[in-house]
N, C-alpha and C positions, 0 to 999 in steps of 0.2 A: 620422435616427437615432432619433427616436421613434419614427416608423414602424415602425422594423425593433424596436429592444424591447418594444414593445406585441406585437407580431405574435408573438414570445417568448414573452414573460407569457400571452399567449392560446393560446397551443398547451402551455405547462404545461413549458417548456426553460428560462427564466429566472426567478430570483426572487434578488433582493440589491440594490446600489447601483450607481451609474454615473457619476461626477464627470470632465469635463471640464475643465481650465481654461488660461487664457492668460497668460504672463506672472505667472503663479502667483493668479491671479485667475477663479476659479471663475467659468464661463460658463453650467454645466450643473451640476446636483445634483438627481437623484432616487433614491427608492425605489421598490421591487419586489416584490411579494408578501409573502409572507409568516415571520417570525423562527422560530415555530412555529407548525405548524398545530394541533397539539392544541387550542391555548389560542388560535389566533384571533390571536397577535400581529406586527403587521405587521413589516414591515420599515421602517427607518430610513435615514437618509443618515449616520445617527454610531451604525448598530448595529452593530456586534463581527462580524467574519464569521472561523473558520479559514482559513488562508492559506496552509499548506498551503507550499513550498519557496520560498514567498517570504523565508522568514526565512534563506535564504541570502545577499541583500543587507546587512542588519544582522549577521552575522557574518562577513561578507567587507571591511564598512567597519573593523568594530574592529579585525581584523588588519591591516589598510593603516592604520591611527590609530597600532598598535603597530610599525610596521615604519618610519611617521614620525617617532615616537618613537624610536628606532633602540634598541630592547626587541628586535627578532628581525629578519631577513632572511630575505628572499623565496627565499631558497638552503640555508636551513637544514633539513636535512636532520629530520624525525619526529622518530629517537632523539634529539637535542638536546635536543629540548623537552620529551620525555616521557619522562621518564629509565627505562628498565626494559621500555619496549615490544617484548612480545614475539617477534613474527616481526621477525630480522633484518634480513631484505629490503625490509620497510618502513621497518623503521626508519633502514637505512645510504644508500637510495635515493629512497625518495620525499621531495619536499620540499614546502614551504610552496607553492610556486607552483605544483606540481602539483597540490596539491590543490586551489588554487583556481581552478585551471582544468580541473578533471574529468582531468587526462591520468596521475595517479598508477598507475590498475588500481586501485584499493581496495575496489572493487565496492559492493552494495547491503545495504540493513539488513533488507529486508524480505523475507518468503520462510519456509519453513515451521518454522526455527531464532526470528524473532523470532515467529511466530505462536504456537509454545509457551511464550515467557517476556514474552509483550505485557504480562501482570498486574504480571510482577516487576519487570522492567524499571524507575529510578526516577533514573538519575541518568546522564550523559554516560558516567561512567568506566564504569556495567553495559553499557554497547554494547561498549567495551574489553575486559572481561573476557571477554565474550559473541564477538566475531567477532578479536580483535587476535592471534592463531594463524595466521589466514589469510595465505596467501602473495598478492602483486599478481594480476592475472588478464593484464597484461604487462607487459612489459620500462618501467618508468615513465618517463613523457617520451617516448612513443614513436607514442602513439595519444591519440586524445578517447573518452572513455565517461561518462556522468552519474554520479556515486560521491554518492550519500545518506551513505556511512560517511566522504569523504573530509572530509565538512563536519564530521561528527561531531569526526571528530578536529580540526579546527580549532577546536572549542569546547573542546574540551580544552584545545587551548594556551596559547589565551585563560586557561581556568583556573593552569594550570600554570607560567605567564611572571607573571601578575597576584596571581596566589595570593587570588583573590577567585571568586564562583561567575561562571559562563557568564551566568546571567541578571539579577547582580546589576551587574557590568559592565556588559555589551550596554543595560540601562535609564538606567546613569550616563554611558555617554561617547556614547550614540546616541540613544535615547528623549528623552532628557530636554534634551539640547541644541539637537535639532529640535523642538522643544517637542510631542512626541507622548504624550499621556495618557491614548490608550486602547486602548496596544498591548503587551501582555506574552505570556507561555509558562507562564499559571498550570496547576498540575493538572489534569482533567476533573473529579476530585471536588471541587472550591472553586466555589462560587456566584460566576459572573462576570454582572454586570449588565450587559442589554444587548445577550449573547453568544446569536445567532443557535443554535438548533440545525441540523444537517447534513442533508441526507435526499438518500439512496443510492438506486438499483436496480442493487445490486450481484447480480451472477450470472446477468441477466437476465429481474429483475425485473421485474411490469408496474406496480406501485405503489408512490411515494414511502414509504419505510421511515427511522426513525432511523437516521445512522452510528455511535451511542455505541458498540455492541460493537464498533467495528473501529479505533477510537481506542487512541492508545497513551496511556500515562500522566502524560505535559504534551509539548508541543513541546522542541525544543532546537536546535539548530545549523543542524540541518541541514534543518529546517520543523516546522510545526504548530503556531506560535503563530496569533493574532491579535489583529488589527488594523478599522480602518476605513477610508473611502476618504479620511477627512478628514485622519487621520493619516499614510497614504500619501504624499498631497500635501506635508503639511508635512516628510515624509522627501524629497521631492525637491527643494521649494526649499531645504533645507537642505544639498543636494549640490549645485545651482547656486550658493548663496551661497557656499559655503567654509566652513561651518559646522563642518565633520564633519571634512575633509579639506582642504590645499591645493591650489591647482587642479592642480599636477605629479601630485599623490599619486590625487585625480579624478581626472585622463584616464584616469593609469596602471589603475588599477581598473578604470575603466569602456572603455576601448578594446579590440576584439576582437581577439583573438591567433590565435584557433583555431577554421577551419569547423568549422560541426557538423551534421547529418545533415536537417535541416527547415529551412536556410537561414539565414545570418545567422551570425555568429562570435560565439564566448564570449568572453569576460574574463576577469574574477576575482571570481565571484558574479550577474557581469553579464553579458544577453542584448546582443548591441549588431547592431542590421540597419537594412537601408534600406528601405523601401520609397516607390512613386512618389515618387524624390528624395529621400526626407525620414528623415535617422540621427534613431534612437530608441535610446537605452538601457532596461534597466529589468531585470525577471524575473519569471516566472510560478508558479501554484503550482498544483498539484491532485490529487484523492485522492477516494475514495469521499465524498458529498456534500461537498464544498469545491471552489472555484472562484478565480481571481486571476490578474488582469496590474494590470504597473504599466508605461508607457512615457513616458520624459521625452525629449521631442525637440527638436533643437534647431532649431525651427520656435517654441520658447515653448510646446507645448499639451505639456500634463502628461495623460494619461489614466491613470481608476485604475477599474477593476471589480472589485468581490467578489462571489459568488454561494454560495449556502447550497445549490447541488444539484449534481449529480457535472459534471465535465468534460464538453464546453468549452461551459458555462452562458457564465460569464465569459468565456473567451477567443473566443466567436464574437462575442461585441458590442465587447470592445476591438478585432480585427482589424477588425471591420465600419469603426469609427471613424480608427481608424490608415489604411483605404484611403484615405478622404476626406478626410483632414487638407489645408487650404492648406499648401504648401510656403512657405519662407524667402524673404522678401522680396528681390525683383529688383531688382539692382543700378541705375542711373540713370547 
């Protein structure tokens, strides 16, 4: 595994952290290039990387925390929760569970509608007023397609059921109880300490460039916060322990309902695959310079990569590791 990362860092495809661990006990921990190059600053094993749709695990936990709470049901229908949303056919038919399983139709946020309002854009409900017109792209429940906007909306609900903000929740009933302090969706203009900048070759570029212009203006629901790999960790053993969830409310979340297109079935926020033997949960993230897998297997190894340069920085060194993983101990 070193081998193959060095050999990364040396051809100019990896730069971020790498944490391994067993039993929730960190076997591996390193850093990787560099946080910025401007200023020469390296990279850490507790520096801040964007994360890019990873934050779709942390808003798919707090809806299954709320659905524990028995605050909404997994059948509830959009319009419920959101009283006044526009397009009918969203609102009367897609539900809670579609959307946390991609199968609503509610399509994407990105594309040449948010590229005109990236600056204005500022708060969950501007994505609602911005795309919530649109009618499903099918019949919901009916197919799998990745929806960035069906998450949105689940941040909404969160808002809407809680009456408290998406961000101020998600830190109170999931950050803070898996004891993760240095993971938030603060703006891009607030000085975060520690927070890696991005660097893109967007367009087919040959030289590592800032992502700042191509950033929206803070994460939300449905990705672009960040996080560490340290924090990651402690978000997994806190889904192993029952921290977050009970173990019924766990499986349910994290068990795959729905092939999807590159292997492996979705859940509800969650990636869930096997490979050589060995189920992994977890979810990945990525975007012009951001990188991220998280996989908790139940082998005991937790693997978590964040990478500060575009796709699949990160996800060629978590797959590299996930192949090689020891499988689950042989019965006697």
């Amino acid at each position: 595994m070193e081998q193959r990362i060095e050999a990364e860092v040396a051809a100019d495809r990896f730069s971020g952290a790498v944490l391994v661990a067993k039993d929730d006990a960190p076997v591996f921990a390193h850093a990787y290039g560099l946080a910025d190059r401007e200023h020469e600053i390296p990279n850490e094993v507790s520096t801040r990387f964007r994360i890019g749709s990873m934050n779709k695990m942390f808003t798919a936990v707090a809806i299954m925390q709320l659905v524990q709470d028995g605050k909404l049901s997994l059948a509830d229908p959009v319009g419920k929760l959101i009283a006044g949303y526009p397009n009918q056919n969203v609102a009367t038919k897609v539900t809670v569970e579609n959307l946390l399983s991609h199968t609503g139709g509610t399509g994407d946020i990105f594309g040449p509608e948010f590229d005109a309002h990236r600056e204005t854009i500022r708060t969950l409900s501007d994505y609602v007023n911005l795309y919530g017109n649109r009618d499903p792209e099918f019949e919901p429940g009916s197919r799998w397609r990745y929806s960035n906007y069906g998450f949105i909306l689940l941040g909404v609900i969160i808002e809407r059921v809680t009456g408290s903000s998406y961000y101020d929740w998600v830190a109170a009933h999931v950050f803070t109880p898996a004891g993760m302090t240095s993971t938030e969706s603060l703006p891009e203009d607030q000085i975060v300490a520690k927070r890696s900048v991005g660097y893109t070759k967007r367009d087919g570029a040959t030289a590592w460039a800032s992502n700042a212009s191509w950033l929206p203006y803070r994460g939300t629901s449905a990705g672009g916060g960040y996080s560490t790999v340290e924090d990651l960790l402690r978000f997994a053993s806190a889904l192993r322990e029952h921290k977050l969830l009970d173990a019924a409310h766990t499986d349910l979340l994290t068990t795959g309902k729905t092939d999807v297109p590159n292997g492996g079935r979705y859940a509800y926020g969650f990636r869930d695959e096997t490979l050589t033997g060995v189920r992994c949960f977890g979810h990945g993230g990525g975007a012009f310079g951001m990188n991220g897998e998280l996989a908790v297997c139940d082998s005991g190894y937790t693997i978590a990569v964040l990478a500060n340069l575009d796709p699949p920085a990160a996800s060629s060194v978590a797959d590299f590791v996930k192949l090689r993983l020891p499988g689950p101990p042989v019965a006697k």
